[in-house]
Backbone as CSV, one residue per row, in Angstrom:
resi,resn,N_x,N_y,N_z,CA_x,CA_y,CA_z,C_x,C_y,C_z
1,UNK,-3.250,-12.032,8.545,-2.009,-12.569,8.045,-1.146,-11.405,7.558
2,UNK,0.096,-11.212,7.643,0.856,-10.757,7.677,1.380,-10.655,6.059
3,UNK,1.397,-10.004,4.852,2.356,-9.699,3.936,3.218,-8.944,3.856
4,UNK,4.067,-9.218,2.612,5.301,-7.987,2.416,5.498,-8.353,1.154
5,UNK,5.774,-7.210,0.531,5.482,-6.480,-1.049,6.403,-6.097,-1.435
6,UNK,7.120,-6.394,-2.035,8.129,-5.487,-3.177,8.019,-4.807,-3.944
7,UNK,8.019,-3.560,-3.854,7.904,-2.411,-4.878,8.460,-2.183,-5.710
8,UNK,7.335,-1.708,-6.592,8.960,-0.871,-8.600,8.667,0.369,-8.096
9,UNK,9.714,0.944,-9.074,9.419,2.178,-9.845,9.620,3.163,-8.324
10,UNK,9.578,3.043,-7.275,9.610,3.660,-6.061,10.269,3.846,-4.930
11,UNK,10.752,5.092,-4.077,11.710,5.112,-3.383,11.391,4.275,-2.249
12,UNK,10.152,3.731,-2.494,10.160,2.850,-0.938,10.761,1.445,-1.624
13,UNK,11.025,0.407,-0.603,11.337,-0.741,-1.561,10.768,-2.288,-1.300
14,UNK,9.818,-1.702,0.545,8.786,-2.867,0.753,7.729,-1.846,1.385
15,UNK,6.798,-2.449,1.184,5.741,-2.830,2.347,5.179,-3.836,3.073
16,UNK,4.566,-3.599,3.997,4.188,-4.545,5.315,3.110,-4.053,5.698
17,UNK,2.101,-5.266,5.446,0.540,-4.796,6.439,-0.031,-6.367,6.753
18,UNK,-0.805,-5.895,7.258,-1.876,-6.993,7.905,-3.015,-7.325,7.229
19,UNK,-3.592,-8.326,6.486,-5.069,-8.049,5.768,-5.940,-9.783,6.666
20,UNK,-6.918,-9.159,7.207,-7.844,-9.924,7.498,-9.221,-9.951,7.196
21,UNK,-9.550,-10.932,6.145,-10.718,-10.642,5.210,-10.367,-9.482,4.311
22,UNK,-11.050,-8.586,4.123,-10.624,-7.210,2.967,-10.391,-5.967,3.812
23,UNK,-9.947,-6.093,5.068,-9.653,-4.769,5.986,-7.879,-5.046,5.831
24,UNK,-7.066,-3.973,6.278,-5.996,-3.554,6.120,-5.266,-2.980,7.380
25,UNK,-4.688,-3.487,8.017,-3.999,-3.031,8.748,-2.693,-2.993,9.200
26,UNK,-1.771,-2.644,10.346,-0.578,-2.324,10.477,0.392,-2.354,9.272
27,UNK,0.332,-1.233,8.408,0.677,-1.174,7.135,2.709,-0.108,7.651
28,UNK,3.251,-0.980,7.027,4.778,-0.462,7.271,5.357,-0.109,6.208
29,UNK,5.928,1.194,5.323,6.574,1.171,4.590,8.166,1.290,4.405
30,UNK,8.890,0.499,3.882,10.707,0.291,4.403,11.021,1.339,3.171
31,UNK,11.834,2.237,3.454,12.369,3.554,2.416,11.171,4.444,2.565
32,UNK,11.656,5.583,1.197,10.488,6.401,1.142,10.642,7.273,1.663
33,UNK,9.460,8.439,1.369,9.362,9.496,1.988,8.636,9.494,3.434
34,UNK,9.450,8.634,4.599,9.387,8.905,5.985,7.828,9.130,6.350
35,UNK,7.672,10.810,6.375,6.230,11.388,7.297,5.491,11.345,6.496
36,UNK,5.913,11.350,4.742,4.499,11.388,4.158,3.786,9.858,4.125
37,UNK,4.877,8.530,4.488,4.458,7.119,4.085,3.847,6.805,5.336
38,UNK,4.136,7.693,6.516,3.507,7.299,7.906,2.364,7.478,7.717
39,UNK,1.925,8.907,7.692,0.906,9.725,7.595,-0.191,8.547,6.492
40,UNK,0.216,7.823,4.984,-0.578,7.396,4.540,-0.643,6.077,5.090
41,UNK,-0.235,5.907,5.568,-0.162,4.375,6.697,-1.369,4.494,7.779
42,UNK,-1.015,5.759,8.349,-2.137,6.467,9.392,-3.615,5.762,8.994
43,UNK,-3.897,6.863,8.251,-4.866,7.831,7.170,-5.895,5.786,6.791
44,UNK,-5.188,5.096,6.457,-6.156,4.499,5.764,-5.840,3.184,6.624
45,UNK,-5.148,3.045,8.051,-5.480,1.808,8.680,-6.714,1.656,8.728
46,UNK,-7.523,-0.293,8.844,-8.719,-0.113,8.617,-9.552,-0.344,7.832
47,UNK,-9.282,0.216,6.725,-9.532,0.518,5.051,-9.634,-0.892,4.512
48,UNK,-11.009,-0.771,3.826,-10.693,-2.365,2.917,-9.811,-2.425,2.084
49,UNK,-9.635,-3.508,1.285,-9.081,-3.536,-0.238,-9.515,-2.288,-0.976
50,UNK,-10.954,-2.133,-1.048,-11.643,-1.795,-2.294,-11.767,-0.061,-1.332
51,UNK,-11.290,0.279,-1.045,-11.688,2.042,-0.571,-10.162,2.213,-0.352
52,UNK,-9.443,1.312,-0.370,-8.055,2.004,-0.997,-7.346,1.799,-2.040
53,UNK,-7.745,0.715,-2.846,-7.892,1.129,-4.375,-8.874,1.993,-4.561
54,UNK,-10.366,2.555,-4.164,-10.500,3.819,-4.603,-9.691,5.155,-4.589
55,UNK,-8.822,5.122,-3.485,-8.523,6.348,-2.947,-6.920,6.474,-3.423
56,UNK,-6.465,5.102,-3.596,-4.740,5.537,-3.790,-4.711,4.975,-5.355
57,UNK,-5.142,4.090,-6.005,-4.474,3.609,-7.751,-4.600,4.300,-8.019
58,UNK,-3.711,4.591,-9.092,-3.103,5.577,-9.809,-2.989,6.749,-9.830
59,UNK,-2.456,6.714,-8.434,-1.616,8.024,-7.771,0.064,7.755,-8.522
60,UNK,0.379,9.087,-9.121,1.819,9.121,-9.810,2.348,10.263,-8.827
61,UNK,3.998,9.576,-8.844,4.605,10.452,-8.379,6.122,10.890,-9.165
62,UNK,5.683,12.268,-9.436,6.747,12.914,-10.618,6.191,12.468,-11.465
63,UNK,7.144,12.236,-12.476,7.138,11.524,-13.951,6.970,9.951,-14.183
64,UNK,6.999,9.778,-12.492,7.019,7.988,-12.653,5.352,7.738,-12.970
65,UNK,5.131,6.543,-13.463,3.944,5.814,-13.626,2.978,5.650,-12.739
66,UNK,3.672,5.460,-11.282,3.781,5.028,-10.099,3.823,5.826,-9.016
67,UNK,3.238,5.222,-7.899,4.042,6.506,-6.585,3.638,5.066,-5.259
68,UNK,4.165,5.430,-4.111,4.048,4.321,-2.895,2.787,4.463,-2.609
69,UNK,1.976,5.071,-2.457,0.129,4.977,-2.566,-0.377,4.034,-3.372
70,UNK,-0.125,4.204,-4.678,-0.109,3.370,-5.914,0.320,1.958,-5.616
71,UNK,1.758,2.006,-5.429,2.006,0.493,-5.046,1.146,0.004,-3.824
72,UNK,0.847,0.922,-2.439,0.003,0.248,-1.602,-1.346,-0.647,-2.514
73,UNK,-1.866,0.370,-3.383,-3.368,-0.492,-3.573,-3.358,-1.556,-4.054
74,UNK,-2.023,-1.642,-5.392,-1.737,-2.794,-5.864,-1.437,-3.469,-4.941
75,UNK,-0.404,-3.756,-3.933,-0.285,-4.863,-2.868,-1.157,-5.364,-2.340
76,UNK,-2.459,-4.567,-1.637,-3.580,-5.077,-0.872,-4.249,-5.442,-1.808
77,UNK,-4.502,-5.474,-3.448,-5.464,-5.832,-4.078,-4.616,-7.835,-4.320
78,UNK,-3.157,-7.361,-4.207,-2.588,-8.640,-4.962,-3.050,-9.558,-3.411
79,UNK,-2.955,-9.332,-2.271,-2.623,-10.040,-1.441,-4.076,-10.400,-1.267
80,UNK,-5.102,-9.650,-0.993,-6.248,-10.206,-1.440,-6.787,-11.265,-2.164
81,UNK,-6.631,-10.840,-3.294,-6.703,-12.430,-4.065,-5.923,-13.462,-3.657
82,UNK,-4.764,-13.295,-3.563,-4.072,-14.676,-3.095,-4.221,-15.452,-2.157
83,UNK,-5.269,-14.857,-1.283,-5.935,-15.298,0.011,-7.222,-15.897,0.009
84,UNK,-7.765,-15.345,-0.984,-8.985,-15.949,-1.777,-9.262,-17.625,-2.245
């Protein structure tokens, strides 16, 4: 199934992936930093819920709280449950 996420705090301002069961895939980020949001789009198609909340929460970017890694894990963790 198909979600899309609204982001804070971040220059991206959605994301878009695929979650079937706790895997993750075709993950799209709208704004942002371009090659670096591809590249982490790349990098962790695949990926359950739970090995990309290991690998991306609470990743900050700058001074923010936050960074689009960060918001990825939160999205796949929210969309997860809601599927539950």
């Amino acid at each position: 199934m198909q979600y899309r996420y609204k982001t804070q705090m971040t220059c991206s301002s959605e994301i878009l992936f695929d979650l079937q069961g706790d895997v993750v895939s075709n993950i799209t980020f709208i704004g942002g930093c371009n090659g670096n949001l591809k590249a982490i789009a790349k990098l962790v198609d695949g990926w359950t819920v739970e090995q990309i909340e290991e690998k991306l929460l609470g990743n900050t970017c700058g001074r923010r709280p936050t960074s689009c890694a960060d918001q990825l894990a939160r999205a796949v963790r929210e969309a997860y449950n809601s599927a539950r």
